[in-house]
C-alpha positions as CSV (number, residue, x, y, z in Angstrom):
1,X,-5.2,-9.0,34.6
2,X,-3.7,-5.2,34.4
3,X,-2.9,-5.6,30.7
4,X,-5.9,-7.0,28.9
5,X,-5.7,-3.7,27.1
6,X,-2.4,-4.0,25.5
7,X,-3.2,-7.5,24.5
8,X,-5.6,-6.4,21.8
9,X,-3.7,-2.9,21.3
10,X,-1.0,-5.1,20.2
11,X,-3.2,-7.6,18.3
12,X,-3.8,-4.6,15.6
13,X,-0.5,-2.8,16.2
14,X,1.3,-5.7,15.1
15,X,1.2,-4.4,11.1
16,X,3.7,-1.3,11.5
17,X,3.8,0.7,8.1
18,X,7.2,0.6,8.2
19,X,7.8,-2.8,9.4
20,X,10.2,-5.3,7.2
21,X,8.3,-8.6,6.3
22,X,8.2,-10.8,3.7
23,X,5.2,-12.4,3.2
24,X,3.9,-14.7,0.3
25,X,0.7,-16.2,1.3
26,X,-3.2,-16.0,1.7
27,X,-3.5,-12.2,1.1
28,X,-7.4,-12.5,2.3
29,X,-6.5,-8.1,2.0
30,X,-7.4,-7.0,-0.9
31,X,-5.3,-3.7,-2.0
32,X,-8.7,-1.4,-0.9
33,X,-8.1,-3.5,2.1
34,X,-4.5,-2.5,2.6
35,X,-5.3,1.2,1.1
36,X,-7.9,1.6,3.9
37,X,-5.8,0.5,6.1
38,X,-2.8,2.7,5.8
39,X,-5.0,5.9,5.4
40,X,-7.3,4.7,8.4
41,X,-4.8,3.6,10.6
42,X,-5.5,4.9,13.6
43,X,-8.9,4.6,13.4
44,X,-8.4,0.9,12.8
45,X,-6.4,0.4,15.4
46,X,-9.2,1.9,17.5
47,X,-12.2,-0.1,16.9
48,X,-10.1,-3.3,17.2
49,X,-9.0,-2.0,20.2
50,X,-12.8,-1.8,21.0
51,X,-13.9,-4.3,19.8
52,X,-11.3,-6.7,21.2
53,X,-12.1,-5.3,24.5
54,X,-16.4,-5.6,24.3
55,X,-15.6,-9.4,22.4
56,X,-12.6,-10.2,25.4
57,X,-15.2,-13.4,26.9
58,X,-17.1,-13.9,23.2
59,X,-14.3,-15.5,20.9
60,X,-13.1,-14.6,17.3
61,X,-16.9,-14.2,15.9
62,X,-17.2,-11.4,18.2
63,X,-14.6,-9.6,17.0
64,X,-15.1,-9.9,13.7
65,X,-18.6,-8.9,13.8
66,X,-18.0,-5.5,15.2
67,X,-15.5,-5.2,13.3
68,X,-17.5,-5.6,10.0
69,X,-20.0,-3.1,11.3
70,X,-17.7,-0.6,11.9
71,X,-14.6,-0.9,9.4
72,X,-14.7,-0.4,5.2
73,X,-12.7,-3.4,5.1
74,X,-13.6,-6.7,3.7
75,X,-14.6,-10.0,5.8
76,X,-11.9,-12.1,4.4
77,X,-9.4,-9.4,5.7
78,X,-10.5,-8.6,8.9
79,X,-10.8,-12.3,9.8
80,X,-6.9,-12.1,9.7
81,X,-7.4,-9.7,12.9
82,X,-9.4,-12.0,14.4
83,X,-7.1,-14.6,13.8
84,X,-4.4,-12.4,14.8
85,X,-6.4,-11.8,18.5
86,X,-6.9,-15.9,18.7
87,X,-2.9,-16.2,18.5
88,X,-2.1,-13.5,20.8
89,X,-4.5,-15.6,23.3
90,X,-2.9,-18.8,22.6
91,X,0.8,-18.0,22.6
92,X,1.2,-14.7,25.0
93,X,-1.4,-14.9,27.5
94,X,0.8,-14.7,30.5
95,X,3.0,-12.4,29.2
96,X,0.1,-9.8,28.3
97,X,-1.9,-10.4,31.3
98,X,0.9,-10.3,34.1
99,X,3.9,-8.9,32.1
100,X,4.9,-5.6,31.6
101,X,4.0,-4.3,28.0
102,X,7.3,-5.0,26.4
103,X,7.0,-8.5,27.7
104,X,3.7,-8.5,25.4
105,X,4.6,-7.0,22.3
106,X,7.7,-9.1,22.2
107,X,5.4,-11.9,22.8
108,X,3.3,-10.8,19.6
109,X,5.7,-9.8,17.3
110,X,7.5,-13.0,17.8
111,X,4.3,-15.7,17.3
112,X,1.8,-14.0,15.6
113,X,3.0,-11.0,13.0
114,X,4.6,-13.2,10.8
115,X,1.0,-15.1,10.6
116,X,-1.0,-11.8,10.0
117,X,1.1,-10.6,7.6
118,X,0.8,-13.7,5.4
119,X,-2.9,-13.9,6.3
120,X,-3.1,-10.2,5.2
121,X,-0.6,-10.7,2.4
122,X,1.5,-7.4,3.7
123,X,4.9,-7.4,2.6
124,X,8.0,-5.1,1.5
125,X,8.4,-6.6,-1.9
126,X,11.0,-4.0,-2.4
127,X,12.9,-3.8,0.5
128,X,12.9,-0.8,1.1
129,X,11.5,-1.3,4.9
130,X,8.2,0.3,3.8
131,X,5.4,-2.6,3.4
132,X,2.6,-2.5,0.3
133,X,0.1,-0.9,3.0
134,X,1.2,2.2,1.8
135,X,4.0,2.1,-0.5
136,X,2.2,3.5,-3.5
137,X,4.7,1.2,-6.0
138,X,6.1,-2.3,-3.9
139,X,8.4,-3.2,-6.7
140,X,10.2,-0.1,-6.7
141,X,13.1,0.8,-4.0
142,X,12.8,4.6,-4.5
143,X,9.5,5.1,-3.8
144,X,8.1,5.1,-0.5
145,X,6.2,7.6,2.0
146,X,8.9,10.3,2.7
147,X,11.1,9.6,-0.4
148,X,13.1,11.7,-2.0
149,X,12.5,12.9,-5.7
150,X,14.8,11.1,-8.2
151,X,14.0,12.9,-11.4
152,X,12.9,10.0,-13.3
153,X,9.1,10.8,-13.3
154,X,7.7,9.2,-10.2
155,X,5.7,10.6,-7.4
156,X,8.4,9.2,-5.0
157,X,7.2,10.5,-1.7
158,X,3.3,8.7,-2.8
159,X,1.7,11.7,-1.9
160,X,0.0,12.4,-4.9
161,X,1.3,15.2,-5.9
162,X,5.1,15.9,-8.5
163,X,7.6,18.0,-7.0
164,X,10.2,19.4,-9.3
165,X,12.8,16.8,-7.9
166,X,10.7,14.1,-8.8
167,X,9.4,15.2,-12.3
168,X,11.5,14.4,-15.9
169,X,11.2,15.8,-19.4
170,X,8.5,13.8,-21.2
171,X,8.1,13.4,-24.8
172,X,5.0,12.3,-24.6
173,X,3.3,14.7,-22.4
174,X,1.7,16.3,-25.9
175,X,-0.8,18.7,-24.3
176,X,1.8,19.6,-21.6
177,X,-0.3,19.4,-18.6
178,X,3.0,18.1,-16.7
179,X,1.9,14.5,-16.8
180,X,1.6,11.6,-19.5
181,X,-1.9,10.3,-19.4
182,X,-5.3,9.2,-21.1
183,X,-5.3,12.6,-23.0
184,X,-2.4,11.9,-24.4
185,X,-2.6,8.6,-25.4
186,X,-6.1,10.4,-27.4
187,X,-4.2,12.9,-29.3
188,X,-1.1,10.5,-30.0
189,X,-3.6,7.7,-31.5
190,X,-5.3,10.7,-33.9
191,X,-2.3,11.0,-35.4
192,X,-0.8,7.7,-35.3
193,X,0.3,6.4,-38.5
194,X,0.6,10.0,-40.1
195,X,2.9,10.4,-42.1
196,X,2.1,13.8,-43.9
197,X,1.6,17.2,-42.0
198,X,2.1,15.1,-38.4
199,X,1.8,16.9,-35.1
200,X,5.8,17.1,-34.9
201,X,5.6,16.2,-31.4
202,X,3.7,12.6,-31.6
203,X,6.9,12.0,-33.9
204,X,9.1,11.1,-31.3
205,X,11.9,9.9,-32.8
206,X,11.8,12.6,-35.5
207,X,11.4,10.0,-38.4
208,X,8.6,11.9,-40.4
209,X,6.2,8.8,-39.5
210,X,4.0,8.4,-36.6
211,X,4.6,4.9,-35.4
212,X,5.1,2.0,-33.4
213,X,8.7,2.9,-32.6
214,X,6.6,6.5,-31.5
215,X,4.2,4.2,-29.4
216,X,6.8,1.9,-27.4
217,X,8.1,5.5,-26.3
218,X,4.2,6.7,-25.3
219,X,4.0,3.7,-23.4
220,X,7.7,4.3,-21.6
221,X,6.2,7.5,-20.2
222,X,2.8,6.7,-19.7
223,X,1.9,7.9,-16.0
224,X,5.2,10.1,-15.6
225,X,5.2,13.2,-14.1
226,X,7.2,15.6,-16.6
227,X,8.4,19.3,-15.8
């Protein structure tokens, strides 16, 4: 029984951030859930490492209950870990308990990621072999953890903050704080429909007339990072 431990270290380890799945499913994660996850991870992996261990002869309600006493997730999601721990059980028992640890992941990867994923509702919608735990924009192929900057506005790299390579020149950053946001959209709305003595730059298409043509490019920007 050498490797009870890596049964339930690969029971949580099965949801690599960078793994490439496609999952369309249950989704019992909500997007806290997954957010949680990502910047928790190790953690995570920790108490269901624990807790897999202290629950090993108790079952799935075990888990989950020390789980939910320990985790800021939610009960729907972390009842995809237990069921994660009840496939592992089912389908890879030998190969965790008398195999080497290769044997075991294999074992895990093979039956039961596939299940937690969909369970979880993880997935690379973008293929871009990062997976919505903490690709801060799923539908979007140039932005992922470690990206680089395209120019075109977006925080690429998802860390928060906008380099030079991945800021762009905004029209509607009007009270050039180096991003398009809320304040903005307040000072282009004072002046919308202006058409005498208008703050030149909410006239972004230089017509004389603060409009809708003026909005629809507000609303193309809105969120950018500008330089």
């Amino acid at each position: 029984m050498k490797n009870y431990n890596v049964l339930f270290w690969f029971a949580v380890a099965c949801f690599s951030l960078c793994a490439t799945v496609q999952a369309n499913g249950q989704e019992n994660c909500t997007s806290f859930d997954l957010d949680y996850i990502c910047q928790n991870t190790e953690y995570v992996q920790a108490v269901s490492l624990d807790c897999g261990l202290a629950c090993l002869n108790d079952g799935e309600e075990c888990l989950v209950a020390c789980m939910t006493e320990q985790l800021a997730l939610t009960n729907s999601c972390i009842g995809c870990f237990g069921e994660q721990v009840t496939c592992i059980v089912a389908n890879c028992f030998l190969a965790c308990a008398f195999g080497s640890e290769e044997d075991c992941a294999e074992c895990a990867l093979a039956n039961c990621e596939a299940g937690f994923n969909e369970c979880a509702g993880i997935a690379d919608n973008d293929a871009d072999d990062w997976t919505n735990l903490c690709d801060c924009n799923d539908n979007n192929p140039n932005i992922y953890p470690g990206a680089e900057g395209t120019n075109q506005g977006f925080d690429n790299n998802c860390n928060g903050i906008y380099s030079p390579s991945e800021t762009t020149t905004c029209l509607a950053d009007l009270n050039n704080d180096n991003t398009v946001g809320t304040a903005d959209l307040l000072i282009f709305l004072g002046t919308f429909d202006c058409e005498d003595n208008c703050l030149d730059e909410a006239d972004m298409n230089s017509d004389g007339v603060v409009g809708a043509s003026d909005l629809l490019i507000f609303l193309s920007e809105f969120g950018l990072g500008c330089n």
